[in-house]
N, C-alpha and C positions, 0 to 999 in steps of 0.2 A: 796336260793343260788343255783346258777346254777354250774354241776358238768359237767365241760371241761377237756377236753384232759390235758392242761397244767398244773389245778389243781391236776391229777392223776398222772401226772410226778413227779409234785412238789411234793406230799405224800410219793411214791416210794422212792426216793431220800433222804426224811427226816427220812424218817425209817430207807431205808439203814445205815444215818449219826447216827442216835438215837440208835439202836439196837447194832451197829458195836462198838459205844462209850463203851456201858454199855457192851457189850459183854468182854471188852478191862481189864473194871474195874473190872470184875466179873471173867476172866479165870484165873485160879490155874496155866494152863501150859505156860507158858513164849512164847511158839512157834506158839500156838491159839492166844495166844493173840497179837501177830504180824499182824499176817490171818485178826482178826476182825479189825485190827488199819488199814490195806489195804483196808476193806470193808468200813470202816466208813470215809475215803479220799476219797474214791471213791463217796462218797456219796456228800461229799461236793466239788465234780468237776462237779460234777452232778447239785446242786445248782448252782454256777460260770457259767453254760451253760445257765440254765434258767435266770441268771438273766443279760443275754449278756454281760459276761464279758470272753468272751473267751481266753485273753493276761491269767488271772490267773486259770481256768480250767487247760488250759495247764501246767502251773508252777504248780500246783497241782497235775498235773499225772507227768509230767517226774523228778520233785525235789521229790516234798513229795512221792507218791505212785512208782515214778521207782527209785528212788535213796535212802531216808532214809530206807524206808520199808524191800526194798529187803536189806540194808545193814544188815539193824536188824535183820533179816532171815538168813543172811548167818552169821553172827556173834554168832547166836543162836545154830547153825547147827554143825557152827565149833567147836564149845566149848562145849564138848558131855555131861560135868555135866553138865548145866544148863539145856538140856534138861529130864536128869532125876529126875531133880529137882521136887516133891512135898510136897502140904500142908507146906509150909513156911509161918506161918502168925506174924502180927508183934506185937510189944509189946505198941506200940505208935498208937493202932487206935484210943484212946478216944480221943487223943492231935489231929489226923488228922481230925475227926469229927468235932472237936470246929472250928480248921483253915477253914474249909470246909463249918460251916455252917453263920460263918463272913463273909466269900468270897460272899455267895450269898447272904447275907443280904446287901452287899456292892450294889453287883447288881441288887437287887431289889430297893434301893436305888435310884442308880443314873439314873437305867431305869426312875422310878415315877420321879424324875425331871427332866428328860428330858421331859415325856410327860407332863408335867407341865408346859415346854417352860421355868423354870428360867434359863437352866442351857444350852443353845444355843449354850452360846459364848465357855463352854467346849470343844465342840464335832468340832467349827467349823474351817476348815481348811483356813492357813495362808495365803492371796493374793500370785502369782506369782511374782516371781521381774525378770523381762525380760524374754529375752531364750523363748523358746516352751510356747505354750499355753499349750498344753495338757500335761499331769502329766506323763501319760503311755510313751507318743515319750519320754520328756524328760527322763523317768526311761531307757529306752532303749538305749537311745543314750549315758549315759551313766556308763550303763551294758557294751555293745562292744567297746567302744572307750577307746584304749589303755593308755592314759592320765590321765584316771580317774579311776575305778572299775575294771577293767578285770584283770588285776597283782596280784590285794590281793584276787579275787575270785579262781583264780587258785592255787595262792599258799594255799589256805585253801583247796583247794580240794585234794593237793597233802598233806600238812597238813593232813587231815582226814584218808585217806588211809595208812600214816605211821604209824596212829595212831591204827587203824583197826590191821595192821599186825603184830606191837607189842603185842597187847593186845591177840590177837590168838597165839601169839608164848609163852606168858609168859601164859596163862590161858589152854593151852593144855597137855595133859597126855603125857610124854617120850614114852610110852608103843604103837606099834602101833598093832591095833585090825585087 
């Protein structure tokens, strides 16, 4: 196998995704574990570049990595107990284990029939019925167009932020440090 530039991107990148995951799963601090979830998004905008899909790289950095991330971060930040928060561990990991290892036996599953080809017509997406050929114009066109999508995405973003300011206002100490 020949070792290219693009395959050492590609490595970079899955590592980032791979390491940033587990880092996510694995840190004690609520606040690290933010940092690694920004590392391992970034990892898979990283992939979405390589794999010319640059419509969702982008929605990748500025939804997921500039908007949930930092929200989780300042929500982290603001609410001073959670960051003094340690060793909290649960009393339900054997129960999360089992779910956990169902889940990928699921997946290792429906991988093996797919590469097996019986299971084709699962994965395969439904014909067009008029309108845009392409999937992406059509998503886009309507994302902006006031008619369709743009109203219930704003009101859920003002939605969120209410929700954000409540949550900091009831989760915060009276006492100011």
């Amino acid at each position: 196998m020949e070792i290219t530039i693009e395959l050492l991107v590609f490595l970079v990148f899955a590592l980032l995704t791979l390491a940033g995951g587990l880092g996510v799963v694995l840190a004690r601090n609520l606040f690290r574990a933010a940092l690694l979830l920004l590392l391992s998004l970034f990892g898979v905008a990283g992939l979405f570049v390589l794999l010319a899909a640059p419509f969702l790289a982008a929605v990748q950095v500025l939804i997921y990595m500039g908007g949930i991330t930092i929200l989780i971060i300042f929500a982290v930040m603001l609410t001073r107990g959670m960051v003094r928060a340690r060793n909290v561990f649960s009393e339900q990991w054997d129960l999360a284990a089992i779910v956990s290892l169902a889940f990928l036996a699921l997946v290792v599953y429906l991988l093996w029939q797919l590469q097996q080809g019986s299971s084709a017509a699962l994965f395969a997406a439904p014909p067009p019925e008029g309108g845009l050929e392409n999937p992406i114009a059509a998503l886009g066109a309507a994302l902006v167009d006031p008619a369709q999508y743009m109203l219930p995405f704003e009101v859920a973003s003002v939605l969120l932020a209410g929700a954000l300011i409540g949550a900091i206002y009831i989760a915060r100490d009276d006492e100011v440090e």
